[in-house]
N, C-alpha and C positions, 0 to 999 in steps of 0.2 A: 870860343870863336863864333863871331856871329857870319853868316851867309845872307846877302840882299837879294841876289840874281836867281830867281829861281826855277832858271830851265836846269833840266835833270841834267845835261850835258856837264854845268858849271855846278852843281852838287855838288857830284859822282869827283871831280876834281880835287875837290877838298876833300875825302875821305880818306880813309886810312885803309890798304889793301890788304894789311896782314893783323890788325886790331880790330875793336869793336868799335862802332859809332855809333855813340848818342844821339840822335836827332831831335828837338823837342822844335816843332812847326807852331808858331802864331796862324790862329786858324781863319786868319783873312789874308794869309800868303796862296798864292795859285800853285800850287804844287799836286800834280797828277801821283799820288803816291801808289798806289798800283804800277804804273808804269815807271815810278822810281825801284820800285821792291824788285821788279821783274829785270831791269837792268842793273841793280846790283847783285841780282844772282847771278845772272850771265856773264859778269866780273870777277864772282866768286869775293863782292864784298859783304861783309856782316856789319847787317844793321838793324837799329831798335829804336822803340822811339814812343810819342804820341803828339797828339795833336793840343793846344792849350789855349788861353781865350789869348794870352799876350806873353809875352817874354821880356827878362830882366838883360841888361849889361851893362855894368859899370854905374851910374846914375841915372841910367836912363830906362825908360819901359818900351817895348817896341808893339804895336799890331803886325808887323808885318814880318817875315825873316827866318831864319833856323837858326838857333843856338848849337852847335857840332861840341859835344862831348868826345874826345877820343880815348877810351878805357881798356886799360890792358890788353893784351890776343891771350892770356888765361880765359878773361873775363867768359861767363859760362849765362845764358839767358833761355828764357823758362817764360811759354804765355799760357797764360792759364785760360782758353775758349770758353771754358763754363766755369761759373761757380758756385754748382753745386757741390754739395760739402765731400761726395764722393768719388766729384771730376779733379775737387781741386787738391787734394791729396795726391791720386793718381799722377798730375800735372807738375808737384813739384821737383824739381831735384835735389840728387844728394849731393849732401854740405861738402865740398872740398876741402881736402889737410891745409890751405894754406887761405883758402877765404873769411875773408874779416867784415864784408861789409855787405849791405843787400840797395842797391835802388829798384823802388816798387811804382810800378804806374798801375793805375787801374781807370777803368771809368766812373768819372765822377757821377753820372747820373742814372749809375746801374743800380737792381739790388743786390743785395747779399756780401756787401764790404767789411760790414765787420767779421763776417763769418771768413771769405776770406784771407782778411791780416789777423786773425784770431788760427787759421790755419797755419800759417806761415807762421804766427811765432810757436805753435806746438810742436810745431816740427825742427823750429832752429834753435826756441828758446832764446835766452841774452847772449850768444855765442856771436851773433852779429851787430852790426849798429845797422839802423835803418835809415833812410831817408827817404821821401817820393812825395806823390802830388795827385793831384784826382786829374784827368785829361777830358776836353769835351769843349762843348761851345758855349757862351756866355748868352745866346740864344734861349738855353736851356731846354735845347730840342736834341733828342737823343739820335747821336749817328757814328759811322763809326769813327774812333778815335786813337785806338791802339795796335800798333803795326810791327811787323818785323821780317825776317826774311820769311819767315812763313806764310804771310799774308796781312792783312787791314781787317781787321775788328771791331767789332761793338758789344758792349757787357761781357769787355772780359779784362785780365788784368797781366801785370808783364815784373817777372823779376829778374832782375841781374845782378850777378853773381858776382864782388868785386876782389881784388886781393889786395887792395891798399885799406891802409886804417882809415878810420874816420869819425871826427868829433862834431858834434852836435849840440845848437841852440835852439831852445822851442821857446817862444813866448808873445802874447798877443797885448797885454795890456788893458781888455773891456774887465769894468769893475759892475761890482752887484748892485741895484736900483732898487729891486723886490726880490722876496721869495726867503724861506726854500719854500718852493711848491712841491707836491707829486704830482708824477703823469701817470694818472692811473688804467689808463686806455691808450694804447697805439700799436701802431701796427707798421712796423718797417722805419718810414722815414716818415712818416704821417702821424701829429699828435694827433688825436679824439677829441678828450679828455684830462683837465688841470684839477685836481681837488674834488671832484666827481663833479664837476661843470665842463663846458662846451669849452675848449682850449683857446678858443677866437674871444668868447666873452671875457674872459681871465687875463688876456695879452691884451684886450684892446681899452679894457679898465684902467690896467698900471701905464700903457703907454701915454694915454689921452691926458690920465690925472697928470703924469711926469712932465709931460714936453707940450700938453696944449696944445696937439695938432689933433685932425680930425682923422680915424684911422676907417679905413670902408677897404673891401673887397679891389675897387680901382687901384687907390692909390698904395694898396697893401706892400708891394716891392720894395717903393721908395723912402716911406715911414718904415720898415722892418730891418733893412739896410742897418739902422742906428739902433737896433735894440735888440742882440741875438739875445738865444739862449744859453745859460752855461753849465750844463753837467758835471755835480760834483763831483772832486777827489781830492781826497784829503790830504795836506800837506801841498798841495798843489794849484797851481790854476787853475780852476773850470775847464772844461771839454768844451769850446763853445761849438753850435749847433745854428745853423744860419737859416731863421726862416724865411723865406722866398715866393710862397704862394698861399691863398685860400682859397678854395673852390667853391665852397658852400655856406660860408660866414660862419661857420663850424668849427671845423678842424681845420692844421696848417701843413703844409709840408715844407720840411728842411732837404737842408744839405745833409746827408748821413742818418742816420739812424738815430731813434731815444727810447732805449727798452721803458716795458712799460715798469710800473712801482720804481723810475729813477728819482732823484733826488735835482730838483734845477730850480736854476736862478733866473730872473729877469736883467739881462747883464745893459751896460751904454760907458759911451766910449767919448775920452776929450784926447784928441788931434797931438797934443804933445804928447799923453801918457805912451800915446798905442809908437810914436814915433820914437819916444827914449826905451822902450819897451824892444824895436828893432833892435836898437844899437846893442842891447845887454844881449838879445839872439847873438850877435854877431862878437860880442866879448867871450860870451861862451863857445863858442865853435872854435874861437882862435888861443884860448885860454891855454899858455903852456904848450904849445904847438909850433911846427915850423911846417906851412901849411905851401902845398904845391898847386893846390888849386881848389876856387868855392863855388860852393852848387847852393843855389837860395831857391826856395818856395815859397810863396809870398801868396797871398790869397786875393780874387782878384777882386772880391768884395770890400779889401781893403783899399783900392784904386776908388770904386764906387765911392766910400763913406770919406775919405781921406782928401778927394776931388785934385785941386792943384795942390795940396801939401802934402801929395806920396812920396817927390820929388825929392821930399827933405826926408822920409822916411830911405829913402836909394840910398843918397846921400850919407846916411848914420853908419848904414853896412857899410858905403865903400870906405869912406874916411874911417871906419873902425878896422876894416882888413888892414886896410896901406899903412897902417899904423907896425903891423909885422910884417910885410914885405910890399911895398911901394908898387912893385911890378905886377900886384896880382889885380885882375880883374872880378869880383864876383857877378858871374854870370847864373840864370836860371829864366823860371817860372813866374807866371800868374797863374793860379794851379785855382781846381773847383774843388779845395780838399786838401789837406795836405797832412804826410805820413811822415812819422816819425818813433822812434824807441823814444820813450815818457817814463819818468818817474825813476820805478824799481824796473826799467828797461822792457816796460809792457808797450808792446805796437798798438796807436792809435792813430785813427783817421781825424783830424780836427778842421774847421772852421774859423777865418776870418784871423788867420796866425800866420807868425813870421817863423820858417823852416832855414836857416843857416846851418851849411855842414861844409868841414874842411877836409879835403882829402891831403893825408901826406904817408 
């Protein structure tokens, strides 16, 4: 359900008084969330949520608005304030006899994300399916972004607890250009170091030879936009990793994390692949399924690189749902990050991918 009107009075309206609500806020909508948290306590409503650069429904992408998820009154929610590795253990809850499914928000431009969704699956293991997104501003200025009735956050991360089933498509479509390289130096989200070279020289070699543009510190965003990185795994799509800045014509910093001695690709991407690539997300989430309702995390770098043909990327998910139930809408995200159960049902944070999940 999407919300336009955003005085807390007409929220509060659309909530559910005895259920959980999902609120996921386009973070150019005016909404005082503090003094929303502080009135749905004093209603004794329960609500979660975060903040995101933009929001999905139906074909269309919004800046503006709240997507309202309303998830079972079992449903059980867990914000983890620190994530340190001995906060965030403390911080989780225990798995319920009838819980089958987790949605994970965290902040996209915190550290220590993989630590953790690396926490969260130790303690749940494949017992769950996962779904979620990284929340935060397309500014890429850290503030806070993760909320609930406990309060508004920054660098910290949010799970809830669901008892519906739920299937899952992960797939992004960027193909390899170069590599495999090592990154033999880094540190968190920050390369160093490519092949024991300066990680700027190595990326701006293959970019410039590849595509003939000129790559400099300026324009590094806009050139880099179209050439992630892709972390191997075998059997599998690359991890892509989205580089977004350089600071010293040195090293780069991503979205997420690249341990160091990984194995990566120089990945680029053609407009149809990454668009039919959506649509297989959204074959897969509905595959064998009678699906009650779809949650998409969509990356919003793919809006960046994709420009006016994301439209047809909406498009692919919704004409592939309506294919198994006409009446369904898929709603979500444009997420800085997005979570998912991968592979052998390991939790990963990825980059510039399409997240389709069906709840039934």
């Amino acid at each position: 359900m999407v919300i336009v009107q955003m005085e807390i009075e007409n929220i509060l309206m659309h909530l559910s008084p005895t259920d959980l609500n999902l609120l996921m806020i386009a973070e150019n909508s005016e909404v005082d969330i503090p003094e929303l948290i502080r009135q749905a306590n004093d209603k004794g409503i329960r609500i979660a949520g975060g903040i995101f650069p933009g929001l999905l429904s139906g074909k269309e992408h919004l800046e503006e608005g709240i997507i309202l998820k309303i998830l079972n009154g079992d449903s059980h929610v867990a914000v983890c304030t620190s994530l340190k590795e001995q906060d965030i253990k403390r911080q989780l809850p225990h798995l319920g006899a009838s819980t089958t499914s987790a949605i994970v928000l965290v902040d996209g431009l915190t550290n220590n994300i993989p630590l953790f969704l690396e926490s969260i699956y130790t303690k749940y293991w494949n017992r769950l399916n996962y779904i979620g997104g990284g929340c935060g501003s397309l500014s890429l200025q850290s503030k806070p972004c993760i909320f609930s009735n406990e309060g508004f956050f920054q660098d910290a991360g949010l799970v809830i607890m669901v008892n519906d089933h739920c299937q899952t498509g992960v797939k992004h479509g960027w193909k390899k250009i170069a590599g495999p390289y090592i990154v033999n130096n880094s540190r968190g989200n920050i390369v160093n170091e490519i092949n024991w070279r300066p990680a700027f020289d190595v990326y701006k070699e293959v970019i410039e030879s590849y595509s003939g543009a000129t790559l400099d510190k300026v324009n590094f965003f806009d050139v880099a936009k179209g050439f992630p990185f892709g972390v191997y795994r075998e059997g599998y799509e690359d991890v892509v990793r989205d580089p977004i800045l350089t600071e010293d014509s040195s090293s780069m910093t991503c979205v997420g994390e690249i341990n160091t001695n990984s194995s990566v690709n120089i990945l680029s991407g053609e407009p149809e692949v990454l668009i039919e690539c959506a649509r297989e997300a959204a074959v897969l989430a509905t595959e064998g399924v009678n699906p009650k309702s779809v949650l998409v995390f969509d990356c919003i770098s793919r809006v960046l690189f994709l420009q006016e043909d994301f439209n047809q990327e909406l498009e692919a998910i919704d004409d592939t749902v309506k294919q198994k139930n006409n009446r369904l809408v898929p709603e979500g995200v444009l997420s800085l990050g997005e979570i998912s159960s991968y592979g052998e049902g390991l939790l990963e944070f990825f980059n510039k991918t399409v997240v389709v999940s069906t709840f039934y």
